[in-house]
KEBA-254667 format. One record per residue (C-alpha): x, y, z; residue number from 1; chain. Coordinates in pm, 1 decimal, decimal comma. Layout:
<sites>
SITE       east      north         up   resi   chain
SITE          X          Y          Z    NUM       A
...
</sites>
This chain:
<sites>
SITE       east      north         up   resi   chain
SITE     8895,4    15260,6     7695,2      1       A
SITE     9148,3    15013,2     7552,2      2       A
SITE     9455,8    14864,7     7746,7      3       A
SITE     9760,0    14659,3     7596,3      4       A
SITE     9748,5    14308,3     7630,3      5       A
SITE    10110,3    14200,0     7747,9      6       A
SITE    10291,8    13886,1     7740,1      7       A
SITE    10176,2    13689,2     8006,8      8       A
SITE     9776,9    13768,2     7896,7      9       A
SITE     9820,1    13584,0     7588,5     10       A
SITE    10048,1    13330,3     7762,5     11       A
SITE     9795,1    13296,2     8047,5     12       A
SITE     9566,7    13303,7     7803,5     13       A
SITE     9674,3    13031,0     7556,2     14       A
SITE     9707,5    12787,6     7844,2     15       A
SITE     9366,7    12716,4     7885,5     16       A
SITE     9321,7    12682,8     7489,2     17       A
SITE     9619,0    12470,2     7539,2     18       A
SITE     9501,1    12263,1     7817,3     19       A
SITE     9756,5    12337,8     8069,8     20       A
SITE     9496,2    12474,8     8322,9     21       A
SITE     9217,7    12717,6     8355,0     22       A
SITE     9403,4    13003,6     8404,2     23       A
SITE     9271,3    13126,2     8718,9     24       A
SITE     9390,2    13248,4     9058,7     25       A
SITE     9160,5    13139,0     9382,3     26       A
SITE     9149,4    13321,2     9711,2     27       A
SITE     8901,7    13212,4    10018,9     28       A
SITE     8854,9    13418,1    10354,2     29       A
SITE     8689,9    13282,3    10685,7     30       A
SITE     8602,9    13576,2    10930,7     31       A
SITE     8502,1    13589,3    11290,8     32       A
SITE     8193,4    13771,9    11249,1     33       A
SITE     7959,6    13915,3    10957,4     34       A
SITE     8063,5    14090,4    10619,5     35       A
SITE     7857,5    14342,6    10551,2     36       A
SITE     7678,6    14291,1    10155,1     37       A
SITE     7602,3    14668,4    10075,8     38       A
SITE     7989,2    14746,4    10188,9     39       A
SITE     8165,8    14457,1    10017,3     40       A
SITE     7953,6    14578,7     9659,2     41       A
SITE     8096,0    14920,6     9732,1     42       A
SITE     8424,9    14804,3     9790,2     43       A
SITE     8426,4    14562,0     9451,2     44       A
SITE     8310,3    14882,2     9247,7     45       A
SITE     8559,7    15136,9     9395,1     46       A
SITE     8820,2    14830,0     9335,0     47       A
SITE     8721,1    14840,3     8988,2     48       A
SITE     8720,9    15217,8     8936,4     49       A
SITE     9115,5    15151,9     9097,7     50       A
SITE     9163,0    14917,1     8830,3     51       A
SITE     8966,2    14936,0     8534,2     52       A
SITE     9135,3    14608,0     8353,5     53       A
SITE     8949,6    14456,2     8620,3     54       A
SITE     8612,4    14559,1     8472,9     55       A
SITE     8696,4    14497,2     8082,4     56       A
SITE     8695,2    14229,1     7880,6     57       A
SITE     8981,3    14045,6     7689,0     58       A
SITE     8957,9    14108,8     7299,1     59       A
SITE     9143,6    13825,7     7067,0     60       A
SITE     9185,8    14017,1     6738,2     61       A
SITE     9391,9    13827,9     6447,3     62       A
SITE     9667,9    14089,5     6478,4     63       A
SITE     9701,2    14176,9     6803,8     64       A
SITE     9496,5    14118,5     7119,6     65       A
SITE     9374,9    14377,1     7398,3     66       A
SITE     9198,3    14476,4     7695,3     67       A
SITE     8858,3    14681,9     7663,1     68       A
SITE     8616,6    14827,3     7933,1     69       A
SITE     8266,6    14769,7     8028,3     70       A
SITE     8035,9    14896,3     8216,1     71       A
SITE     7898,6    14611,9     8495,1     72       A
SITE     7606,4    14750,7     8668,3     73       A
SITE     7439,6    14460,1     8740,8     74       A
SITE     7546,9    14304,8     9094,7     75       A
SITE     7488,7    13999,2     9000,9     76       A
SITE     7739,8    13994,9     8713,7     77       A
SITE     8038,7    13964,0     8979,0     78       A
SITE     7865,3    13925,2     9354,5     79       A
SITE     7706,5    13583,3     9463,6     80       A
SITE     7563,2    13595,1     9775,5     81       A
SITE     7534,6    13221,1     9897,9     82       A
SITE     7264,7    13105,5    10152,0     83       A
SITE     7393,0    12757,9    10178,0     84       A
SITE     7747,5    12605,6    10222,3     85       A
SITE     7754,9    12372,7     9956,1     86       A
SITE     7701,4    12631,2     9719,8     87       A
SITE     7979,2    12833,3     9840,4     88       A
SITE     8220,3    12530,4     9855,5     89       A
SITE     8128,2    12489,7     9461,0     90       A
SITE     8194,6    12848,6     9394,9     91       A
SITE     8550,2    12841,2     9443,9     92       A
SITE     8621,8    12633,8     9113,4     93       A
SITE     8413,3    12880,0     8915,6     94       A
SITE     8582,5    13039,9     8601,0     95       A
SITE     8595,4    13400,3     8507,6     96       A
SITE     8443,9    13492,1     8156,8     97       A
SITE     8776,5    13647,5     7991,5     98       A
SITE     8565,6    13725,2     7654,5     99       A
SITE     8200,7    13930,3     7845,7    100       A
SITE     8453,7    13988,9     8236,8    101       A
SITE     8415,1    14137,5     8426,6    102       A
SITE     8761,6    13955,3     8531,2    103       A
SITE     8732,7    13893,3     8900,9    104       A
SITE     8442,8    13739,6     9063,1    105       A
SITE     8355,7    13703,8     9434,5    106       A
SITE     8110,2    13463,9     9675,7    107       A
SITE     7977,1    13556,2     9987,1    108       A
SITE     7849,8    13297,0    10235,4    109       A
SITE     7614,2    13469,0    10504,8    110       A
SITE     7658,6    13212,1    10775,0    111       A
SITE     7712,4    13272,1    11162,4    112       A
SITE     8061,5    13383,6    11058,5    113       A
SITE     8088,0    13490,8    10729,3    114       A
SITE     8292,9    13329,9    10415,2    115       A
SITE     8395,9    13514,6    10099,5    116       A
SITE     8560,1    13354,2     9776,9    117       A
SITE     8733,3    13571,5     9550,5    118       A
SITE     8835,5    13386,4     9200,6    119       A
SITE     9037,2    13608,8     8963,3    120       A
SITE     9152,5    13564,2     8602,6    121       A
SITE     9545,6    13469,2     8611,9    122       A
SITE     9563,9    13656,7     8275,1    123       A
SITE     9516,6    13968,9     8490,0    124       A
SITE     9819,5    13916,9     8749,5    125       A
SITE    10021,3    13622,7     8934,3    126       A
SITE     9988,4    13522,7     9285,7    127       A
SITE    10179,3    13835,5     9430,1    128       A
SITE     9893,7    14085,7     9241,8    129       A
SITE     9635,2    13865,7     9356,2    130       A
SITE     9739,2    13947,3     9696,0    131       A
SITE     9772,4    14327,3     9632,0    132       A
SITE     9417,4    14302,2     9557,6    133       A
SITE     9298,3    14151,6     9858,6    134       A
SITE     9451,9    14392,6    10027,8    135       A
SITE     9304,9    14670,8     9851,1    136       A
SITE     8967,6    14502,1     9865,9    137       A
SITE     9003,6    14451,0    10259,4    138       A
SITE     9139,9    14845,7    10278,5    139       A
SITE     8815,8    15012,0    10086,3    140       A
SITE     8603,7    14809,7    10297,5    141       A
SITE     8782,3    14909,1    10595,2    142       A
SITE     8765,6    15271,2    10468,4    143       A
SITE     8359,8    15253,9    10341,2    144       A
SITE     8268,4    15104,4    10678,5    145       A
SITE     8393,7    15408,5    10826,0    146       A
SITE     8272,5    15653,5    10571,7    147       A
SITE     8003,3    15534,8    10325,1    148       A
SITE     8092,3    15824,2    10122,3    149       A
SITE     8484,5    15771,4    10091,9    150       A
SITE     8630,8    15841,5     9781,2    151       A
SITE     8900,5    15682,0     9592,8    152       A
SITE     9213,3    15827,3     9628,8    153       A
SITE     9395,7    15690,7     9354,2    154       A
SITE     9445,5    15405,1     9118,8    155       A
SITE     9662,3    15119,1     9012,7    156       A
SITE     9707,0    15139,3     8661,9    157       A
SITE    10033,9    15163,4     8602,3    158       A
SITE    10251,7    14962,9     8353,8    159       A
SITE    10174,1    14637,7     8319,3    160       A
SITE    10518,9    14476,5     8107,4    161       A
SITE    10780,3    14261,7     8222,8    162       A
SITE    11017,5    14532,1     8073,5    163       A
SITE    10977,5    14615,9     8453,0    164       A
SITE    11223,4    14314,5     8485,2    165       A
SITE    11444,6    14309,1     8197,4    166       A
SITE    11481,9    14692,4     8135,8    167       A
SITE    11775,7    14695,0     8348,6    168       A
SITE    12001,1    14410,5     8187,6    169       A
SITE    12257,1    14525,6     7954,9    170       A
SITE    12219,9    14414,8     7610,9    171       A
SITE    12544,5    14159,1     7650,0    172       A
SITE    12396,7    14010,9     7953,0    173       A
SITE    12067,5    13895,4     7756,3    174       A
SITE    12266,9    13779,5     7490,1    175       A
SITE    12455,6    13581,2     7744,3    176       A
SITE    12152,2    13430,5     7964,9    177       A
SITE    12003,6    13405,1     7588,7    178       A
SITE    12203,8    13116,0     7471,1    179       A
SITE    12354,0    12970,1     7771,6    180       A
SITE    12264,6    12602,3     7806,2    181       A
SITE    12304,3    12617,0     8142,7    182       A
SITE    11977,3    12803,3     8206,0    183       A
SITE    11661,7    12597,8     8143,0    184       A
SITE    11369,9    12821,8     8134,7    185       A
SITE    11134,3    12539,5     8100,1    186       A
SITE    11120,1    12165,4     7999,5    187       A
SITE    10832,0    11922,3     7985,7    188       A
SITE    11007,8    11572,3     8176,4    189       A
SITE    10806,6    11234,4     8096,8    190       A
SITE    10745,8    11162,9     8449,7    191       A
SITE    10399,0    11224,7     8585,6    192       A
SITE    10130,4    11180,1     8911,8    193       A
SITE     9966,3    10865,4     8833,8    194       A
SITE     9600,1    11023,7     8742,7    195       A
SITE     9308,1    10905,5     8581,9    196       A
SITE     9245,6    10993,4     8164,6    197       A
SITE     8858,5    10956,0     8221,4    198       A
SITE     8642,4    11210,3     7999,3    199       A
SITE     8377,8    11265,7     8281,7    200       A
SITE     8621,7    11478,3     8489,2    201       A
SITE     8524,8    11852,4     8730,6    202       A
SITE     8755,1    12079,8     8882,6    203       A
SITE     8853,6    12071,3     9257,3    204       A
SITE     9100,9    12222,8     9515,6    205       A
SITE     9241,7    11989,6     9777,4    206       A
SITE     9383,6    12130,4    10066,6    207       A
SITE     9611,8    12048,2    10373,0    208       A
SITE     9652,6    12333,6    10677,7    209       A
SITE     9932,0    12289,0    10869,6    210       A
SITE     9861,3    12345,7    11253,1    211       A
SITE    10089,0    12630,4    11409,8    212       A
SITE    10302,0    12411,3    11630,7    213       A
SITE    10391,9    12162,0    11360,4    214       A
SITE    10490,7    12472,6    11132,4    215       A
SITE    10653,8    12656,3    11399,4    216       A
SITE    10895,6    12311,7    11426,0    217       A
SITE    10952,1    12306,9    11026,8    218       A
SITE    11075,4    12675,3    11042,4    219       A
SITE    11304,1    12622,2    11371,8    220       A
SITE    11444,3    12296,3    11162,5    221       A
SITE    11472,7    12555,6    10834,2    222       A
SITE    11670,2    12815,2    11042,5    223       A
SITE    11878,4    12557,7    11257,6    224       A
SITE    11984,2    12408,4    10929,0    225       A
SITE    11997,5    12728,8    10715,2    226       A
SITE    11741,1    12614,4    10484,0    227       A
SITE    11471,7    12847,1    10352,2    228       A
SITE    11083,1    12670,3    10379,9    229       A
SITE    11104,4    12629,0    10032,5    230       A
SITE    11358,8    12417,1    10051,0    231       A
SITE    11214,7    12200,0    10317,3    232       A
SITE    10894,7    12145,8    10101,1    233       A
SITE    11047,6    12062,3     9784,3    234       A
SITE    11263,7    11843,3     9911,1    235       A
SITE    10945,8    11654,8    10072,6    236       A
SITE    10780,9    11665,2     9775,4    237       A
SITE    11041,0    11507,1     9580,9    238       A
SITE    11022,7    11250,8     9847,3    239       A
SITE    10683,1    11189,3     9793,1    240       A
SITE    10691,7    11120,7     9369,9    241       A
SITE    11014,9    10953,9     9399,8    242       A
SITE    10845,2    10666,9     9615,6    243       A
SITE    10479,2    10754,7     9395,2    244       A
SITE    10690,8    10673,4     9101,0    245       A
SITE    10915,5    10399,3     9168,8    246       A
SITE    11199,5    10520,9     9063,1    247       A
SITE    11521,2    10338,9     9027,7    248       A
SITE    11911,2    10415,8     9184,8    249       A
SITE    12024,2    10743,4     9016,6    250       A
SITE    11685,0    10767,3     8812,2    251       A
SITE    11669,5    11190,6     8804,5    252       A
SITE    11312,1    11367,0     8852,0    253       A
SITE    11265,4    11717,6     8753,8    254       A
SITE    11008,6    11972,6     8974,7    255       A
SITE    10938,4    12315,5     8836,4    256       A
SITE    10921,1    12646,4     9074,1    257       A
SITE    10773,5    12943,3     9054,6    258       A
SITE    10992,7    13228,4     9106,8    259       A
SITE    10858,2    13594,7     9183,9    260       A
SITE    11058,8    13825,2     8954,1    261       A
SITE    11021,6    14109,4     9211,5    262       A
SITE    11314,8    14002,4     9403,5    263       A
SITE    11495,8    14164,5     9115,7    264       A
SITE    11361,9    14540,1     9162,1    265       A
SITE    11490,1    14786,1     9382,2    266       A
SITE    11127,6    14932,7     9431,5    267       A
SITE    10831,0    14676,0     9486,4    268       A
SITE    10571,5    14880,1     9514,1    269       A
SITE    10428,9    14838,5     9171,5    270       A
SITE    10176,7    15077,2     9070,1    271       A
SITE     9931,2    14762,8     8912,3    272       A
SITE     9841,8    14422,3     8875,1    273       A
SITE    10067,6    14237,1     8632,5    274       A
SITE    10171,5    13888,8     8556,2    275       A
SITE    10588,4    13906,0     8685,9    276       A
SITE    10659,2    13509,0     8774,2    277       A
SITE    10860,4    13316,4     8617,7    278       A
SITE    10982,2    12951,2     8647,0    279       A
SITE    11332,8    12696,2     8672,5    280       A
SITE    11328,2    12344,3     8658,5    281       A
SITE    11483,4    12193,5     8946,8    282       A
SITE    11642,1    11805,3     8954,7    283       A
SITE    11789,2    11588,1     9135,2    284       A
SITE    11895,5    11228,7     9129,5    285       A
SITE    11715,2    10970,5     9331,9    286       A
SITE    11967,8    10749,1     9610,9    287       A
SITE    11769,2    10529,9     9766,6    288       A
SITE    11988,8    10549,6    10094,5    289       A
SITE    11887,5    10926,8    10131,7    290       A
SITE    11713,2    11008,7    10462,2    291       A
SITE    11578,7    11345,5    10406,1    292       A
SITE    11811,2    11569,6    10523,0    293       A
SITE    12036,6    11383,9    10239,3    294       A
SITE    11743,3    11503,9     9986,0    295       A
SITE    11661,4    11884,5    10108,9    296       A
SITE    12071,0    11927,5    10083,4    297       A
SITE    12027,4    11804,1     9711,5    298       A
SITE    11760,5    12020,8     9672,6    299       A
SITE    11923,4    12345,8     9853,2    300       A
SITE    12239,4    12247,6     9646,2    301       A
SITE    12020,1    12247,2     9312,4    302       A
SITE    11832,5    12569,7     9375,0    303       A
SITE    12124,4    12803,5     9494,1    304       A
SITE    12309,3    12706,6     9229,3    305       A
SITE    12051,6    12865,7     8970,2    306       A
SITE    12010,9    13161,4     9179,3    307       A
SITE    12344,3    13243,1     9079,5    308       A
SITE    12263,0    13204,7     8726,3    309       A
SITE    11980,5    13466,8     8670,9    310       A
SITE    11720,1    13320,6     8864,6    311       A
SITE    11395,8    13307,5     8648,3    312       A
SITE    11512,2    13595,6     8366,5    313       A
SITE    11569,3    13364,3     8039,5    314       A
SITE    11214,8    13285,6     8036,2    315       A
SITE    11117,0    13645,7     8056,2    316       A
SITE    11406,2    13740,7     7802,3    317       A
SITE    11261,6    13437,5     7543,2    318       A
SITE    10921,7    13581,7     7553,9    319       A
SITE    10960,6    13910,2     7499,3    320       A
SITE    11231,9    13842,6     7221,7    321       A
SITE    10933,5    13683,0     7072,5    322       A
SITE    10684,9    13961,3     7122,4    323       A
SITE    10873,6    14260,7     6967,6    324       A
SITE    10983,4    13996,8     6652,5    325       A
SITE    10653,3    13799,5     6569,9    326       A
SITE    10328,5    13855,0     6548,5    327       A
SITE    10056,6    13730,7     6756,3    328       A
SITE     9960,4    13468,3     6532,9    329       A
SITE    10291,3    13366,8     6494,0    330       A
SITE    10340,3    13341,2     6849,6    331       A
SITE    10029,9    13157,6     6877,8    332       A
SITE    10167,6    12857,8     6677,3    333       A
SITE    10493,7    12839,4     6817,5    334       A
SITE    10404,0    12802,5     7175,5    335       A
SITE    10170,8    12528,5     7127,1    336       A
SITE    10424,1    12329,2     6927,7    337       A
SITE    10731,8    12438,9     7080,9    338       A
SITE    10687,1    12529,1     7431,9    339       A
SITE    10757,6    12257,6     7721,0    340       A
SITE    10474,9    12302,8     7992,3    341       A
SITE    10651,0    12150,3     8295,7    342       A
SITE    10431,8    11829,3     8416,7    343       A
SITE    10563,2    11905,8     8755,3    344       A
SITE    10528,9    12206,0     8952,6    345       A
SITE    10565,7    12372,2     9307,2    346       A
SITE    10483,7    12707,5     9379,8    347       A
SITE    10486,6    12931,0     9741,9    348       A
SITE    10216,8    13196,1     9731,5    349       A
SITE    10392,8    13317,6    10080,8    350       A
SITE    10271,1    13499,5    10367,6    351       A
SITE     9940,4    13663,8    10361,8    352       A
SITE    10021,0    13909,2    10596,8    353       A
SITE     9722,7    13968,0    10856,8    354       A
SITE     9797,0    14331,4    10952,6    355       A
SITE     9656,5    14396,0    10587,3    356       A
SITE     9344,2    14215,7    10592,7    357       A
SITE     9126,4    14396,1    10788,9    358       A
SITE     8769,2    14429,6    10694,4    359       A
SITE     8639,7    14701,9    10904,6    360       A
SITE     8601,0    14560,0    11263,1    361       A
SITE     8538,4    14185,3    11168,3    362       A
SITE     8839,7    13963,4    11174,0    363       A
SITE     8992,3    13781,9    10936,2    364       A
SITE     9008,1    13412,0    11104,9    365       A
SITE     9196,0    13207,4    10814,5    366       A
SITE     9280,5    13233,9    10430,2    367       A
SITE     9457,9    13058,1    10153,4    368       A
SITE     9564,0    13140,9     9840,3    369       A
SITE     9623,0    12884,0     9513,3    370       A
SITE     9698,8    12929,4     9132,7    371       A
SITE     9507,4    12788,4     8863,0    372       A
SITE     9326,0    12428,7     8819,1    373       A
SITE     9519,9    12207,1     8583,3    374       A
SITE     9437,8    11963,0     8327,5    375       A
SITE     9617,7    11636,5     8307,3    376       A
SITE     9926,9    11535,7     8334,5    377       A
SITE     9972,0    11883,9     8478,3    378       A
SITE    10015,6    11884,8     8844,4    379       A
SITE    10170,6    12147,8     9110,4    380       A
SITE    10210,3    12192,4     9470,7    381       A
SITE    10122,2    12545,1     9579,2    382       A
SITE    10174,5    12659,4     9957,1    383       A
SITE    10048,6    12994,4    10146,7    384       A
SITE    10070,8    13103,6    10476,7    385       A
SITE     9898,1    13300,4    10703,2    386       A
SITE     9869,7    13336,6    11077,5    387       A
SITE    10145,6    13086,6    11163,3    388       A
SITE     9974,3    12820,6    10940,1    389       A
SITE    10023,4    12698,1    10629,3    390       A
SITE     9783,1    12531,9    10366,5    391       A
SITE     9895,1    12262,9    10067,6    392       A
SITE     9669,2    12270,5     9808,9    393       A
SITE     9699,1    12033,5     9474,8    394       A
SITE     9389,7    12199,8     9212,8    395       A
SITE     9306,8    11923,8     8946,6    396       A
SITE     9062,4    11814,1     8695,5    397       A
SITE     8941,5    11455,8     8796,9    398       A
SITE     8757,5    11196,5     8915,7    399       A
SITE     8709,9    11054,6     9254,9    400       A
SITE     8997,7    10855,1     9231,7    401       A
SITE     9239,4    11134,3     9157,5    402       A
SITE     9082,5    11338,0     9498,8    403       A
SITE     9150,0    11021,0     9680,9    404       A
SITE     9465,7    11010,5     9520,9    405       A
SITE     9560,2    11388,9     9590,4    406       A
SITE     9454,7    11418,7     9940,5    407       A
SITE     9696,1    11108,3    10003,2    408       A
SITE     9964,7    11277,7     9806,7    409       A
SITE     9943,3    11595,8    10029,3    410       A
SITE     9925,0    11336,0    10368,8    411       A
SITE    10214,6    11206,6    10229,8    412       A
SITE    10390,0    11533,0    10184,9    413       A
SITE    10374,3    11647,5    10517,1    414       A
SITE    10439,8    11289,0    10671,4    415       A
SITE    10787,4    11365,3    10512,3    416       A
SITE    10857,0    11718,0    10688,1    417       A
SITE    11041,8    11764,7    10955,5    418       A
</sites>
């Protein structure tokens, strides 16, 4: 069986072979108790019977590219079963195999309490499907613990397009949003994170959990001051690089965000996984008499203002001008020499809600959820909640130094909140 490749594959795709990042989306679960091996296989098989892109492999023709089913029967091909932590710490900046999949691969750590790592490829779906999936995982192995036998009741395999998103502008309004200069879909900025440029560099995730209390005061300060916690971490982390980059009175720094185009559909409940994010640059001007109220105002002052100008949908317009005009090898060449990769980024994976995470009667203790690791001078700021917590994570390739470097950078960040 064959499934179209859409958009944000090949774009997903192309920026690993660009050397933007590695194009994959990292999930990792601590429990209060065991996870049973023989259920969690089940579950990954019925979750790939649910969605069969899952268990295909990505074909890059010189026309056109697409998605093509196997047939994994061999456990190993997706399932690691760790006996030791320190393998299970170095699973989590594994990659998927796009070309053999399948395109989703877990880690189970068999301690006291169990561990599991789930790494997907970010070709498949953004951060919002790569929740849906956990949740589906979690509900078949809720459902198999209770009935070995259980059967699938259905599947998520509907479309996959951003047409989801754009299908209901008028023609006039994409001409509009089209060639308004107003609207910057993306735009590289020549300010970066001071990293290394070593050869000898390996993947890693650094991360920073917030403790309940101290988020608990960020969100009272959010809704005293009518701020949203995006806001209030932005703002911090423009903060943070302003001093990291010594900039000068009025010198202006520009920080990408991810936007979730979902918040323009009436229904949500998409029948699939799919790749529907988008991004806006964000600036402001430095003042070096700003305290940081001064700076999240900038920032809420920035960011409202693009909501009101069609938050997210030139980028999605752009590309699929491009896919119904060119062809794929056309396309090819034109992103790598035109496109403008942001160098900086923040995104906000959200809440990872805990009433969905329930793996038959063991507990789901903590979780966090990042986006892909990125080569340099590509850095980003992701954020995801869960429980009344929230973890920073920064995923690099580097050297010791940069780690050092990053986990200051993320100290830093929440020395600045409120």
């Amino acid at each position: 069986m064959r499934f179209k490749s859409e958009a944000f594959d090949v774009f997903q795709f192309l920026s690993e072979e660009y050397k933007y990042n590695d194009h994959q989306l990292h999930c990792e679960l601590q429990f209060k108790g065991k996870v049973e091996e023989r259920i969690l296989e089940k579950a990954i098989n019925l979750s790939f019977k649910a969605i069969p892109i899952l268990s295909s492999k990505y074909v890059e023709d010189t026309k056109v590219s697409y998605w093509e089913t196997c047939d994994f029967r061999e456990v190993d091909d997706y399932l690691t079963v760790a006996k030791d932590k320190s393998s299970f710490d170095d699973f989590i900046v594994i990659r998927t195999d796009e070309f053999n999949g399948p395109q989703v691969k877990f880690c189970l750590y068999q301690g006291a309490n169990c561990m599991l790592t789930v790494v997907m490829n970010h070709m498949i779906c953004d951060a919002a499907g790569f929740k849906q999936y956990i949740y589906l995982l979690s509900d078949l192995y809720s459902k198999l613990s209770k009935d070995v036998n259980y059967v699938l009741e259905k599947k998520l395999n509907g479309t996959r397009s951003i047409n989801m998103i754009t299908r209901n502008i008028s023609s006039l309004e994409k001409i509009k949003i089209l060639t308004s200069r107003k609207i910057v879909s993306n735009k590289t900025g020549h300010l970066k994170f001071p990293l290394s440029y070593d050869s000898d560099k390996k993947p890693f995730i650094k991360k920073y959990i917030i403790s309940e209390d101290r988020f608990f005061k960020i969100k009272e300060y959010c809704h005293k001051n009518n701020l949203t916690i995006n806001d209030v971490f932005l703002a911090a982390y423009y903060r943070v690089m302003f001093n990291t980059l010594k900039l000068k009175q009025n010198d202006n720094l520009n920080i990408a965000i991810m936007i979730d185009m979902r918040r323009h559909l009436k229904n949500k409940n998409i029948n699939s996984l799919c790749n529907l994010a988008s991004s806006v640059v964000t600036g402001i001007e430095y003042c070096e008499k700003d305290v940081f109220f001064d700076t999240v105002c900038k920032v809420k002052n920035d960011v409202d203002l693009k909501k009101n100008s069609y938050f997210g949908i030139k980028g999605f317009l752009e590309i699929e001008l491009a896919f119904k005009l060119l062809s794929y090898k056309t396309i090819k060449k034109l992103l790598k020499k035109h496109f403008n990769n942001p160098i900086l980024g923040m995104t906000n994976i959200g809440v990872i809600d805990r009433d969905r995470l329930k793996f038959g009667n063991t507990e789901v203790e903590q979780v966090f959820m990042c986006g892909s690791i990125k080569y340099t001078p590509y850095f980003q700021l992701a954020l995801s909640s869960f429980d009344d917590t929230i973890t920073l994570t920064v995923n690099l390739f580097g050297n010791m130094n940069d780690q050092v470097a990053v986990s200051d950078f993320l100290k830093q960040v929440v020395d600045e909140l409120p």
